[in-house]
DRENLOZA-749843 format. One line per 2 residues: number of its first residue (from 0); for each residue x, y, z negated of N, C-alpha, C. Coordinates in Angstrom, 1 decimal, always signed. Atoms other than C-alpha are relative to their C-alpha. Example, Ala and Ser with C-alpha at 12.3 -4.5 7.8 and 13.67 -1.06 7.14 Angstrom:
BEGIN
0) +0.9,-1.2,+0.0,+12.3,-4.5,-7.8,+0.9,+1.2,+0.0 | -0.9,-1.1,+0.0,+13.7,-1.1,-7.1,-0.8,+1.1,-0.8
//
This chain:
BEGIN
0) +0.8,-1.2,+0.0,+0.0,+0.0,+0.0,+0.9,+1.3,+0.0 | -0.5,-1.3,+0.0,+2.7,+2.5,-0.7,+0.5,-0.2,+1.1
2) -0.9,-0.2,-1.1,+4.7,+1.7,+2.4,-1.1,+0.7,+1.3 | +1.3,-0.8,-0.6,+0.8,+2.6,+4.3,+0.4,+1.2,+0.1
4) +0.3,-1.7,+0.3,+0.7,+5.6,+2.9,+1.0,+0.5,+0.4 | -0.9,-1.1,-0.2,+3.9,+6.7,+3.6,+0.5,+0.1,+1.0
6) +0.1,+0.5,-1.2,+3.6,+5.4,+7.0,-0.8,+0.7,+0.9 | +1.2,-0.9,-0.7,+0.1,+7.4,+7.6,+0.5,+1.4,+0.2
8) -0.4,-1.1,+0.6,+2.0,+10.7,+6.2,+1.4,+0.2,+1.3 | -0.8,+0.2,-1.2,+3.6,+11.7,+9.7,+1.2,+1.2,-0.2
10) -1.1,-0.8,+0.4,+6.1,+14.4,+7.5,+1.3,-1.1,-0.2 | -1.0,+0.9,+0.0,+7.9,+11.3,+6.7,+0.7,-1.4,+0.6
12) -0.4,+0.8,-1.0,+10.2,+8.7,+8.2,-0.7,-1.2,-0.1 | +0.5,+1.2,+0.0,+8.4,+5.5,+9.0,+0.8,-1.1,-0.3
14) -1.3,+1.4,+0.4,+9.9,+2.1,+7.2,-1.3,-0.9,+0.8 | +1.2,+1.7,-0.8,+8.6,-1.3,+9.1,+1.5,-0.9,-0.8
16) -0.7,+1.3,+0.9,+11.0,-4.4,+8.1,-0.6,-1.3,-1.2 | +0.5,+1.0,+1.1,+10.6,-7.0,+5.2,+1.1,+1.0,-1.2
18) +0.1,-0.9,+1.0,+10.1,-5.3,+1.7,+1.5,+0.0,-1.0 | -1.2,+0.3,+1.0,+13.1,-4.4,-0.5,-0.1,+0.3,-1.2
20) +0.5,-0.7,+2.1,+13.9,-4.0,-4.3,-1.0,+0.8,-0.2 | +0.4,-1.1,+0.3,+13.3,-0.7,-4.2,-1.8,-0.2,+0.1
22) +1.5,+0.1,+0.0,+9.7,-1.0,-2.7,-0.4,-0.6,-0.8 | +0.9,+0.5,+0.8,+8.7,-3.9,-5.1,+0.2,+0.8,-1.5
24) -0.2,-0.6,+1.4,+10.0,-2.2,-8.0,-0.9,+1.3,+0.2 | +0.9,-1.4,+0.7,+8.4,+1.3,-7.4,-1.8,-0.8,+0.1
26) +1.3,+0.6,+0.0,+5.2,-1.1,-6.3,-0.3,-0.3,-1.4 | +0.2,+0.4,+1.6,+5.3,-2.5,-10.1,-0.4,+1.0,-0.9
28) -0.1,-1.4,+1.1,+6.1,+1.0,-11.9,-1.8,+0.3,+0.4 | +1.0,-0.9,-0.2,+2.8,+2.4,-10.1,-1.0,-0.7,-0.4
30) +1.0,+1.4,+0.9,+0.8,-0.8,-11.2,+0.1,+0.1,-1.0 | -0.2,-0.1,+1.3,+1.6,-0.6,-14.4,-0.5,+1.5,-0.5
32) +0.6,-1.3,+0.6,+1.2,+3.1,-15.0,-1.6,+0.2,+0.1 | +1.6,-0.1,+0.0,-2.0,+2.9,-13.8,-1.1,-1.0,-0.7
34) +0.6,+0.9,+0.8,-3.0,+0.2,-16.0,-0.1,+0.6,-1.0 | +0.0,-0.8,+1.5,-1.9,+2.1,-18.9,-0.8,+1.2,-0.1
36) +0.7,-0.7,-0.3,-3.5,+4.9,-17.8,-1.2,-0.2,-0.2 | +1.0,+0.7,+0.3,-6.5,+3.0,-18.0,-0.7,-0.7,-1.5
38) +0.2,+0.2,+1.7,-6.1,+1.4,-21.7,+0.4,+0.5,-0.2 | -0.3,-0.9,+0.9,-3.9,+3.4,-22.9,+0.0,+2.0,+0.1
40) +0.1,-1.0,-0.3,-5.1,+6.6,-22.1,-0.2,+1.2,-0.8 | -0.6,-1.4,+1.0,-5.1,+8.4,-25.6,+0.9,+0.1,-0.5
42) -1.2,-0.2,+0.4,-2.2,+7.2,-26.6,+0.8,+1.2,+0.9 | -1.3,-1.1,-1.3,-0.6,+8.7,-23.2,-0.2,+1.9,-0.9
44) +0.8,-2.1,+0.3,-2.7,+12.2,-24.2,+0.9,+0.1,-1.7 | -0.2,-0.5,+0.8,-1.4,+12.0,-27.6,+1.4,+0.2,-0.1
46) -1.9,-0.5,+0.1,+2.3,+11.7,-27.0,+0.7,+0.7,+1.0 | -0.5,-1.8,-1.0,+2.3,+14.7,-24.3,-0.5,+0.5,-0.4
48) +0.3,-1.1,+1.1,+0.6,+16.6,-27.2,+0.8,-0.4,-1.0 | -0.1,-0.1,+1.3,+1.6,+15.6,-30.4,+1.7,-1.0,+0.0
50) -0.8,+0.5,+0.0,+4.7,+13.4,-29.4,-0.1,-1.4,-0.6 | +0.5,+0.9,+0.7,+3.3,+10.6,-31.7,-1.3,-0.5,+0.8
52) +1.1,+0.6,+0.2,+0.7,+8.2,-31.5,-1.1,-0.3,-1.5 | +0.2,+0.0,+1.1,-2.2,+8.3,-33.7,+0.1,-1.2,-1.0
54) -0.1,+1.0,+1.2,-2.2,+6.3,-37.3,-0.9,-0.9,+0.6 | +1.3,+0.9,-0.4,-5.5,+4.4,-35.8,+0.3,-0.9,+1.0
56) -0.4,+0.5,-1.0,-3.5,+3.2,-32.8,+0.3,-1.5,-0.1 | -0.6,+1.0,-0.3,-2.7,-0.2,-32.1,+1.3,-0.2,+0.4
58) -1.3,-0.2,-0.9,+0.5,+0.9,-30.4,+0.9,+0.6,-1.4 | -0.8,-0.8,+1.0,+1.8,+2.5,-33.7,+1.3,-0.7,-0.7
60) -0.9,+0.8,-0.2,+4.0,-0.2,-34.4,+0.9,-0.3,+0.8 | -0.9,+0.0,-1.5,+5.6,+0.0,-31.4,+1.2,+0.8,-0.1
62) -0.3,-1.3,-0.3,+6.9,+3.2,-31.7,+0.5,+0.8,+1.2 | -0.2,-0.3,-1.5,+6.1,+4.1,-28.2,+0.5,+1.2,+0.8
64) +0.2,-1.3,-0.3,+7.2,+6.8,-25.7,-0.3,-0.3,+1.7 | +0.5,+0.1,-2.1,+6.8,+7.8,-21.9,+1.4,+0.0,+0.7
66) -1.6,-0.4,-0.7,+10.0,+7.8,-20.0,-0.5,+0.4,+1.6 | -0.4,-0.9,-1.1,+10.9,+9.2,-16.6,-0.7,-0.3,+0.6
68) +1.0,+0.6,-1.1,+8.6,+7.3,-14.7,-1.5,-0.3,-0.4 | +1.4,-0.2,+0.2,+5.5,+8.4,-16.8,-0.4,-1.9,-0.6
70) +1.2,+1.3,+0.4,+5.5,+4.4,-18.5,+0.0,+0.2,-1.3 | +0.0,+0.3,+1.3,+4.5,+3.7,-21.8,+1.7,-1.0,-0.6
72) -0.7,+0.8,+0.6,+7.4,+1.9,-23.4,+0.9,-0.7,-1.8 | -0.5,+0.1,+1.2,+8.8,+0.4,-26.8,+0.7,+0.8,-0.4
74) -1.2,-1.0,+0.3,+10.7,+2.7,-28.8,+1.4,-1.1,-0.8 | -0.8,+1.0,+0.5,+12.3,+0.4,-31.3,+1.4,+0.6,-0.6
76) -1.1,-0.3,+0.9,+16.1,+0.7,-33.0,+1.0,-0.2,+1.0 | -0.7,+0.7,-0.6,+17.9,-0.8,-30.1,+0.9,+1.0,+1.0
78) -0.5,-0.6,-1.2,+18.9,+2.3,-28.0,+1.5,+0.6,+0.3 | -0.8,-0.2,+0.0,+22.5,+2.4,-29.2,+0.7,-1.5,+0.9
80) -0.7,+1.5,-0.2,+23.2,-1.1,-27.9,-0.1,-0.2,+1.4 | -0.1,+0.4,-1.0,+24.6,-2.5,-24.7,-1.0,-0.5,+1.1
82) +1.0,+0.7,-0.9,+21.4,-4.0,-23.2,-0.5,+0.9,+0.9 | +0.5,-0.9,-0.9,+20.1,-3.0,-20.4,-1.6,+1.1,+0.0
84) +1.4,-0.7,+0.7,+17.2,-0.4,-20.7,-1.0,-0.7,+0.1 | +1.1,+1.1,+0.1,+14.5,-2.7,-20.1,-0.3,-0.6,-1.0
86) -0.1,+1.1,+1.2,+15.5,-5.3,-22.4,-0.1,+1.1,-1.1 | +0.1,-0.8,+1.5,+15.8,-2.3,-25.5,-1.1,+0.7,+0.3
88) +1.1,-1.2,-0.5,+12.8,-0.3,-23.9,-0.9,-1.0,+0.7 | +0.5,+0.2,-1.1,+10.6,-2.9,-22.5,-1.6,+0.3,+0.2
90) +1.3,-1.0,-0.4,+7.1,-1.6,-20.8,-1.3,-0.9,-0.9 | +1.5,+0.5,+0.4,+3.8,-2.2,-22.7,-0.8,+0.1,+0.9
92) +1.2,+0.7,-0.7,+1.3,-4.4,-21.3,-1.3,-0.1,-0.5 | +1.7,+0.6,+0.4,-2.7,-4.6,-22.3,+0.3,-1.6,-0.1
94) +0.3,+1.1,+0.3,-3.2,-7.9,-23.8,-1.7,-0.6,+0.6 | +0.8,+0.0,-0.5,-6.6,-7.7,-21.9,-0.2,+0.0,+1.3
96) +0.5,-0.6,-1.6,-6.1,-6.7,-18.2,+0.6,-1.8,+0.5 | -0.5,+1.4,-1.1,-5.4,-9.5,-15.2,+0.9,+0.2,+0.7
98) -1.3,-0.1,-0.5,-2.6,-7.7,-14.1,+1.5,-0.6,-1.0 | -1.3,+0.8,+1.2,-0.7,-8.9,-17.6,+0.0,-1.6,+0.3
100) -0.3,+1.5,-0.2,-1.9,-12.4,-16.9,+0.8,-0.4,+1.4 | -0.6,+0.3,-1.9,-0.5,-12.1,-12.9,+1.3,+0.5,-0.4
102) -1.9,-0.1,+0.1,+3.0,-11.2,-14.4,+0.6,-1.1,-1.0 | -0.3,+1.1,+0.5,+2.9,-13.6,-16.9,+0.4,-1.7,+0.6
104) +0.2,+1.3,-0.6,+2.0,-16.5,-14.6,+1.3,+0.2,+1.1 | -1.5,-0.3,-0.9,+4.7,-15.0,-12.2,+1.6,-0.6,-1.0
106) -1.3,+0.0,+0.8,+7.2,-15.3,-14.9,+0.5,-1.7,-0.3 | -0.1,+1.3,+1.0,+6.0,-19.2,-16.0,+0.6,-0.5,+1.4
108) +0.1,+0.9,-1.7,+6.1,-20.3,-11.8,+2.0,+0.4,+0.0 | -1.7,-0.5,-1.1,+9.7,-18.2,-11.6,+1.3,-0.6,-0.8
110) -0.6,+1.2,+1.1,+10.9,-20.3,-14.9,-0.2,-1.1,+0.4 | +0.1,+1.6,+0.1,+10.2,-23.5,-13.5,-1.4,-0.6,-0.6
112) +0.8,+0.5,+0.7,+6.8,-23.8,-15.5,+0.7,-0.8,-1.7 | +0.0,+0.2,+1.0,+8.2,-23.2,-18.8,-0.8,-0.1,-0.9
114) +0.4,-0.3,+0.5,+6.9,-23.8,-21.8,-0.7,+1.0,-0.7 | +0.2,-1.2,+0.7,+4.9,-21.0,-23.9,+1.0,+0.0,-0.8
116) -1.1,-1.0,+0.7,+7.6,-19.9,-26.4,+1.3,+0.3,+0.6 | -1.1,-1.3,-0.8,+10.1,-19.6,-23.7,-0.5,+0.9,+1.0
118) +0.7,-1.2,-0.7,+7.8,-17.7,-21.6,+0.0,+1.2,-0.2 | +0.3,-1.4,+0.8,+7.1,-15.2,-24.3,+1.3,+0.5,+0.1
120) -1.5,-0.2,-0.1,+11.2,-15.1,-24.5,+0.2,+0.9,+1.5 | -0.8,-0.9,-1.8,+11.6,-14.0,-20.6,-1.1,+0.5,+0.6
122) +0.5,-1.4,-0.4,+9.0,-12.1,-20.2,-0.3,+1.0,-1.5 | -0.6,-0.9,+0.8,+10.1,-10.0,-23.2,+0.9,+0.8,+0.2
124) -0.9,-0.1,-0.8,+13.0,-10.1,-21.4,-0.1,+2.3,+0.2 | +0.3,-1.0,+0.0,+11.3,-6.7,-20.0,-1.4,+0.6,+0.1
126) +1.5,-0.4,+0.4,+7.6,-6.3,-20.9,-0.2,-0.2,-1.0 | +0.2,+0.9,+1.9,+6.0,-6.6,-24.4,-1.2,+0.2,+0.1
128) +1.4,+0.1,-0.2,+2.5,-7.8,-23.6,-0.8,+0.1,-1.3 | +0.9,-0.1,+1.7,-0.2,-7.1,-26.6,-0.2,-1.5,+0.2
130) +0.0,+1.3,+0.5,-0.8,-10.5,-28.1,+0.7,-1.2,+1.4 | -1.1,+0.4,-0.8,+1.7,-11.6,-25.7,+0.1,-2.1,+0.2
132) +0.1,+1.6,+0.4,+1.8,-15.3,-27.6,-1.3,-0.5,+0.5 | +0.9,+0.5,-0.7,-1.7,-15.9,-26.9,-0.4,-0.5,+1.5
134) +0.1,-0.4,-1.7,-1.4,-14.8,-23.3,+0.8,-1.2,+0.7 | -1.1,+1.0,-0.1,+1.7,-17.3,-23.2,-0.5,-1.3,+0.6
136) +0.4,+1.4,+0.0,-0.3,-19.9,-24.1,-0.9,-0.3,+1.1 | +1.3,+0.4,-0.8,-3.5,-19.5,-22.0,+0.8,-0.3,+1.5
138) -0.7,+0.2,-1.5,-1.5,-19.3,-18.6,+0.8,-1.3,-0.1 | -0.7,+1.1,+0.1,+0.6,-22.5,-19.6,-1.4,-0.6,+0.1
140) +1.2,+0.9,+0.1,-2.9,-24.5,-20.3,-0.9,+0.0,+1.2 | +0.8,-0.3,-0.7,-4.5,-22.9,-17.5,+0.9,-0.7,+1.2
142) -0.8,+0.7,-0.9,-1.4,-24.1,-15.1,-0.7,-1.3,+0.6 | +0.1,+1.2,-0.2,-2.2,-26.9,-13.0,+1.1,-0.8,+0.4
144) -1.2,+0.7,-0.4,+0.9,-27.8,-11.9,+0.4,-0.6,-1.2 | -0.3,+0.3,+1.1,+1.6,-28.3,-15.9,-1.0,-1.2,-0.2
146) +1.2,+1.1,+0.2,-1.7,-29.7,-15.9,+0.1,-1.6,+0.2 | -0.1,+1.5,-0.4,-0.8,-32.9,-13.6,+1.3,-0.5,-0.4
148) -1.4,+0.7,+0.0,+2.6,-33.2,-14.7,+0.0,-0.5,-1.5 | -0.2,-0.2,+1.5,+1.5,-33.1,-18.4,-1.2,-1.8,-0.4
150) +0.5,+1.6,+0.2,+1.0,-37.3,-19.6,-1.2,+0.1,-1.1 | +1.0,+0.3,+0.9,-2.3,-38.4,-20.9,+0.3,-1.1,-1.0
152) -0.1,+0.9,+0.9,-1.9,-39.6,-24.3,-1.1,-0.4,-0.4 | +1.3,+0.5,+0.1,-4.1,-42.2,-25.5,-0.1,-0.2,-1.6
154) +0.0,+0.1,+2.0,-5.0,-42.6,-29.3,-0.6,-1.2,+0.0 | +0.2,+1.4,+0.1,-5.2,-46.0,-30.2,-0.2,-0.1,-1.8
156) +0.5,+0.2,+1.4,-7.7,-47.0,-33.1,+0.9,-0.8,-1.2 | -0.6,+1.2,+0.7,-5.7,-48.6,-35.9,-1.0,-0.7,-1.2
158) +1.1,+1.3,+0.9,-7.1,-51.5,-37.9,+0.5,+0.5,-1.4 | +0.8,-0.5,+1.3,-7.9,-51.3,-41.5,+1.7,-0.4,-0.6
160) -0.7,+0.2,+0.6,-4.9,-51.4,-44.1,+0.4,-1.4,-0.4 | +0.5,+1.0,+0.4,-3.9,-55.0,-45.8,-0.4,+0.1,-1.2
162) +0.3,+0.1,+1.7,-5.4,-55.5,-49.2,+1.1,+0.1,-0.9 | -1.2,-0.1,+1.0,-2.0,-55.6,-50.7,+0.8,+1.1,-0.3
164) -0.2,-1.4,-0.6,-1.8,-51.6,-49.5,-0.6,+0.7,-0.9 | +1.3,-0.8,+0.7,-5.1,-50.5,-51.1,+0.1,-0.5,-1.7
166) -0.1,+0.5,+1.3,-5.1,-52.7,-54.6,+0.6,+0.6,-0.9 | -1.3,-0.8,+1.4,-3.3,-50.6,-57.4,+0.3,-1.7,-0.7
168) -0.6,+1.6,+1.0,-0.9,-53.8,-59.2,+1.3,+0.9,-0.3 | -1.2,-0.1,+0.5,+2.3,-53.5,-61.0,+1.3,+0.6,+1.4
170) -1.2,-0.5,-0.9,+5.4,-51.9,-59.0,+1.1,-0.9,+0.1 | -0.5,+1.1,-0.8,+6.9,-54.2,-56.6,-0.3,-1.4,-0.3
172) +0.5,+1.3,+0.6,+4.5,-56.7,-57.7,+0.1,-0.6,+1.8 | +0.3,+0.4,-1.0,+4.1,-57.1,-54.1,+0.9,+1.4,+1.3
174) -1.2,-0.9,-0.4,+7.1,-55.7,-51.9,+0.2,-0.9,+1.6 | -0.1,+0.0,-0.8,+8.3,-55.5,-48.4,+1.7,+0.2,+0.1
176) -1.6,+0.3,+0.0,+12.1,-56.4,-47.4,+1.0,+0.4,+1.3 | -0.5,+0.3,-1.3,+14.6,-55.4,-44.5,+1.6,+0.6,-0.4
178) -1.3,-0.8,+0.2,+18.1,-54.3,-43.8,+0.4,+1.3,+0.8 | -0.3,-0.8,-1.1,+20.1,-51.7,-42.2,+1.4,+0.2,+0.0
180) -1.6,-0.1,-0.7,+23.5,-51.0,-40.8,+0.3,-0.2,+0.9 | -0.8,+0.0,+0.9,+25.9,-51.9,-40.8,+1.0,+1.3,-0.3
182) -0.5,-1.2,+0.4,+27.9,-49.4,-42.7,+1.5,-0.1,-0.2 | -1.6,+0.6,+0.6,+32.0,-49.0,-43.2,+0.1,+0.8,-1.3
184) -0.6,-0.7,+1.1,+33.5,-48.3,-46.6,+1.4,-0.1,-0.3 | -1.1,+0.1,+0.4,+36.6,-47.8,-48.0,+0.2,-0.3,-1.8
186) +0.2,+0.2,+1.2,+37.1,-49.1,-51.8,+0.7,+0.8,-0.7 | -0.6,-1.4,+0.6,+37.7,-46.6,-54.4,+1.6,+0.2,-0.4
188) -1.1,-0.9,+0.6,+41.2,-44.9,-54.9,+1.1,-0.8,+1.1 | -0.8,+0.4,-1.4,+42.0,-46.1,-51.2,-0.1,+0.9,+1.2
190) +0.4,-1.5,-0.9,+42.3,-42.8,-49.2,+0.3,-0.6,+1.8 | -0.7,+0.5,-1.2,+44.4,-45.2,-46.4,-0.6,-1.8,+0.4
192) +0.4,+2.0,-0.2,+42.5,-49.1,-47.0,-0.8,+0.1,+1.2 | +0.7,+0.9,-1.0,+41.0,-51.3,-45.0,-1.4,+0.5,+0.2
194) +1.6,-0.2,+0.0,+37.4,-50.4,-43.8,-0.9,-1.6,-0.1 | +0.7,+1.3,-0.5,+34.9,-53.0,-44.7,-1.3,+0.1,+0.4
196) +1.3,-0.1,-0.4,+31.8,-53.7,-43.4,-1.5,-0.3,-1.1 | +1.1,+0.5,+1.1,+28.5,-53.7,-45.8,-1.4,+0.4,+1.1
198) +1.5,-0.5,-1.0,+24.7,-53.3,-44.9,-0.6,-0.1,-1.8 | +1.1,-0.7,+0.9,+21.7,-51.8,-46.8,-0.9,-1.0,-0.1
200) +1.5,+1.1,+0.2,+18.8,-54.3,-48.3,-0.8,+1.0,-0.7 | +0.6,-1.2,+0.9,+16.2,-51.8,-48.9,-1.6,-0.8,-0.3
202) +1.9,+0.6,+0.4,+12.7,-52.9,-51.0,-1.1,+0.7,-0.2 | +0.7,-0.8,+0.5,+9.8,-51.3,-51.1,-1.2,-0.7,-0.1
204) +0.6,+0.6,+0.5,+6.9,-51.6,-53.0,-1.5,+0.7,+0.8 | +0.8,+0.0,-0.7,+3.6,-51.9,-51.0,-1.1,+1.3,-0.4
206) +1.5,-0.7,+1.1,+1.0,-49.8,-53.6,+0.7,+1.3,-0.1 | -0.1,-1.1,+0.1,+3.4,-47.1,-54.6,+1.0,+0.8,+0.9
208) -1.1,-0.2,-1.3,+6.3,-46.6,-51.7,+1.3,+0.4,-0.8 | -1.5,-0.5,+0.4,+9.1,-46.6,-54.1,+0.8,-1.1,+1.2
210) -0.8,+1.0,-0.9,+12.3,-48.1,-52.8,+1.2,+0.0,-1.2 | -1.2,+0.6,+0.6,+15.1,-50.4,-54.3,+0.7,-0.1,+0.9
212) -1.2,+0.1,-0.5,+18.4,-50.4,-52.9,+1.2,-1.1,-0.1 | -1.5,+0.9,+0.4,+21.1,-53.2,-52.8,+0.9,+0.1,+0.8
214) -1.1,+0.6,-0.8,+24.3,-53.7,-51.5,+0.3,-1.3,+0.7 | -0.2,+1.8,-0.3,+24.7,-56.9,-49.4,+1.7,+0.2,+0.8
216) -0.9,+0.3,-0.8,+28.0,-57.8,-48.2,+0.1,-0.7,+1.0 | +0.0,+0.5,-1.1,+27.1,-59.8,-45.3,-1.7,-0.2,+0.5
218) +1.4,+0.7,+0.0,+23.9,-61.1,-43.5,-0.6,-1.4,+0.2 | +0.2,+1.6,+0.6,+23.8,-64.5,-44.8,-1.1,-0.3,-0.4
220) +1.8,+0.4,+0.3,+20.9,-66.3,-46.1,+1.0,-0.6,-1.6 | -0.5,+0.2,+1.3,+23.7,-66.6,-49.6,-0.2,+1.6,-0.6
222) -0.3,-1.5,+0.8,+24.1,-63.1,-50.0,-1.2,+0.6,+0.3 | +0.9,-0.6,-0.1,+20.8,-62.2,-49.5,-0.9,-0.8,-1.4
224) +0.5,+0.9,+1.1,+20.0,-65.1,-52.3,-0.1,+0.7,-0.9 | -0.6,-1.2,+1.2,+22.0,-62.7,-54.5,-0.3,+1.1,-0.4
226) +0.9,-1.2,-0.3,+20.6,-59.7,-53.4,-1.6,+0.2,-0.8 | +1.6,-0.4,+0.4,+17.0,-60.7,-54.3,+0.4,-0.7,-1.5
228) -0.2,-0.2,+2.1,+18.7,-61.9,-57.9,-0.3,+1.1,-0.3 | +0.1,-1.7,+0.9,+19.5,-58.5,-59.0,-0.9,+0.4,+0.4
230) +1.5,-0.5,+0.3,+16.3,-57.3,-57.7,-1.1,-0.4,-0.6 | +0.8,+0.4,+0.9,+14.5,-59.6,-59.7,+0.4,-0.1,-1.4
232) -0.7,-0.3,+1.1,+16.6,-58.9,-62.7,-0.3,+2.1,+0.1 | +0.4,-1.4,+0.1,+16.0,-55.1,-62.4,-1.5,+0.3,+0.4
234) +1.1,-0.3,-0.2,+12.6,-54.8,-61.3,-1.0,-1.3,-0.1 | +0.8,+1.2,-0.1,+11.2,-58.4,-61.8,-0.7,-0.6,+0.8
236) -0.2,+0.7,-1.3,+9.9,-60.8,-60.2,-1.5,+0.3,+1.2 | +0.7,-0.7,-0.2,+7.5,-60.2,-57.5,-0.9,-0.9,+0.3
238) +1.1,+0.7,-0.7,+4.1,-62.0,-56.2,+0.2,-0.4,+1.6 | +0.1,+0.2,-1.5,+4.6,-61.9,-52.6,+1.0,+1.3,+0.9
240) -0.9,-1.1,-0.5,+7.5,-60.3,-50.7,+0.1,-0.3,+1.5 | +0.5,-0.8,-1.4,+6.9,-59.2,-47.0,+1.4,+0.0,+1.1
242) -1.2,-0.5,-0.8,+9.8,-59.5,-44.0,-0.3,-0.1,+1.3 | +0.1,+0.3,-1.7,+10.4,-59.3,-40.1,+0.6,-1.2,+0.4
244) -0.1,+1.7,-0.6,+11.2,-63.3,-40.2,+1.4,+0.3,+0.8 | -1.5,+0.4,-0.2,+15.0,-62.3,-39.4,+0.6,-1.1,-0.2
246) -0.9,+1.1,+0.6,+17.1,-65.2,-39.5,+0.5,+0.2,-1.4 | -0.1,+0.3,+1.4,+18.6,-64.5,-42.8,-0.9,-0.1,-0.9
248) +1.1,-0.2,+0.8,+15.4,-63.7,-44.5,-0.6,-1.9,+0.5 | +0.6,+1.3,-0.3,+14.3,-67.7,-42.6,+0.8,-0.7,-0.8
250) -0.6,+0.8,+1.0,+17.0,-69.0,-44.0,+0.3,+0.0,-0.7 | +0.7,+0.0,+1.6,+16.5,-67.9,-47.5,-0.8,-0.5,-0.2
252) +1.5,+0.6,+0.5,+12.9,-69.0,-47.3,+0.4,-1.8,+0.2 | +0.3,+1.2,+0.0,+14.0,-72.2,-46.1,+1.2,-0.9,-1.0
254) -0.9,+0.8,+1.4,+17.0,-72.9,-49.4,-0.7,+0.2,-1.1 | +0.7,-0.3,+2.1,+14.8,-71.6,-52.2,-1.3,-1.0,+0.0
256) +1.1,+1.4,+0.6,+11.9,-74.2,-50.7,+0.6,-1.3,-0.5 | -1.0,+0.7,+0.2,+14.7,-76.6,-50.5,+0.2,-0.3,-1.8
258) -0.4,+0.3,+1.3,+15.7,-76.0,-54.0,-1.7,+0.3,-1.0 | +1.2,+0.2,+0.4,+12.0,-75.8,-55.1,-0.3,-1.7,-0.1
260) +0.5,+1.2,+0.0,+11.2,-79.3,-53.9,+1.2,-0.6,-0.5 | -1.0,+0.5,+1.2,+14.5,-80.4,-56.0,-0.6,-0.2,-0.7
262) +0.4,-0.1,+1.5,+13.3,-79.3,-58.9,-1.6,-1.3,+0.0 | +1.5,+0.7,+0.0,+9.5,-80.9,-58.4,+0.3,-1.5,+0.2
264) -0.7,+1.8,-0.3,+11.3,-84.4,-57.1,+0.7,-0.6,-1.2 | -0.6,+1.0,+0.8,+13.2,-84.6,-60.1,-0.7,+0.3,-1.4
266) +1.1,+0.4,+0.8,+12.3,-85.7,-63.7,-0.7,+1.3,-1.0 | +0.5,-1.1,+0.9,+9.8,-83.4,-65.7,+0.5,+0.4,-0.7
268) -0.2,-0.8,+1.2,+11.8,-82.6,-68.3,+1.0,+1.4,+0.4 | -0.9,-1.3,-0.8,+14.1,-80.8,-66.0,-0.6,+0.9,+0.3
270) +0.1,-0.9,-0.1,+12.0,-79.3,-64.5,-0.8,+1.0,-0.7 | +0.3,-0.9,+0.4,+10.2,-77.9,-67.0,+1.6,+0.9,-1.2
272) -0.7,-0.4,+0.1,+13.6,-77.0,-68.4,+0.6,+1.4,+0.6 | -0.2,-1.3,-1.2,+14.3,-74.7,-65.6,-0.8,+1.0,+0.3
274) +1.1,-1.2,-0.4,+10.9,-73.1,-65.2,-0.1,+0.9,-1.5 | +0.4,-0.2,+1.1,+11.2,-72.3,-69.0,+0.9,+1.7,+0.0
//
């Protein structure tokens, strides 16, 4: 439209070609002013009278002025610092008009279809839209290109807790068992030893989610024997303990039945000796 006009206007030289900076940039300035002109049109009146904006303003926070090209812009703290004037001055936008949302959506398409909070970042960059974040977001949601690229998740009903979850009982009456590692250590007042290798037996108790801790030195189906000693010596013994059927954890279950059906094969008095 400006290149028209100044095309119709037979005092001046006629441009034809394909549009350059210059043109899109004064195209923008004159778009914009005239926006603001539009909302902000007592602020404009109040700060070519009174140099201020009134107390009641929206914009008061801002601490706005007009610069050379008649825009509204941020005032701010920034105007000792290197940045370019834009970035420390950049132009207020209506959080209302469809020209804020047509710069915004320019900004997400010229990002790649960034997300909202780096949106708001680069078109900060040099505009400072009123509720800016909102704006962010609606243009990202409104995207289709985000739209189809963006995976439908499905929510998947889960089934009911087990009873051994919900029941209040004693702590770690009923417990759940696994490992983790493996870990290296060095043994104390050896700044230069050998690294060895250990792993984590961690227990937790179904009802209240504490956790016990052991040290296992390997993952054996001995040292895991051991393992669930001292946890039945520090926290006693439990009703029913819970695993992911790892080999070690199989072959513990299958020496303590082993040494179960001992005991029961041989003569009563033992074994009530042993259960005693």
């Amino acid at each position: 439209m400006l290149r028209f006009s100044n095309n119709v206007n037979k005092r001046k030289l006629t441009l034809s070609g394909p549009l350059s900076a210059t043109d899109i940039d004064q195209a923008e300035t004159k778009l914009i002013r005239m926006v603001q002109e539009q909302v902000f049109l007592a602020e404009i009146k109040s700060l070519q009278s009174k140099g201020v904006v009134s107390p009641n303003s929206k914009l008061r926070n801002l601490s706005p002025f007009i610069d050379s090209d008649g825009l509204l812009r941020v005032g701010g703290r920034l105007s000792n610092s290197d940045l370019p004037y834009v970035n420390k001055h950049p132009a207020i936008l209506p959080g209302n008009h469809n020209l804020t949302v047509q710069i915004i959506a320019h900004f997400h398409r010229k990002n790649l279809h960034t997300g909202a909070s780096s949106l708001l970042h680069y078109v900060r960059e040099k505009f400072w839209p009123l509720n800016g974040r909102s704006l962010c977001r609606k243009v990202v949601h409104e995207c289709l290109v985000c739209f189809k690229s963006r995976p439908l998740v499905t929510s998947q009903l889960m089934g009911n807790l087990p009873r051994d979850r919900e029941v209040p009982d004693y702590p770690f009456n009923c417990s759940g068992v696994d490992f983790c590692g493996p870990f290296m250590i060095r043994y104390k007042n050896q700044r230069k030893g050998i690294l060895h290798k250990i792993y984590i037996c961690v227990f937790v108790c179904f009802v209240s989610k504490a956790i016990h801790i052991e040290i296992v030195s390997d993952l054996t189906s001995d040292a895991f024997i051991a393992t669930l000693k001292r946890f039945f010596s520090r926290r006693g013994k439990c009703a029913k303990l819970y695993s992911d059927n790892g080999k070690t954890f199989v072959g513990a279950n299958k020496e303590l039945k082993r040494f179960l059906k001992l005991i029961e094969d041989s003569d009563d008095n033992l074994a009530g000796f042993l259960s005693a």
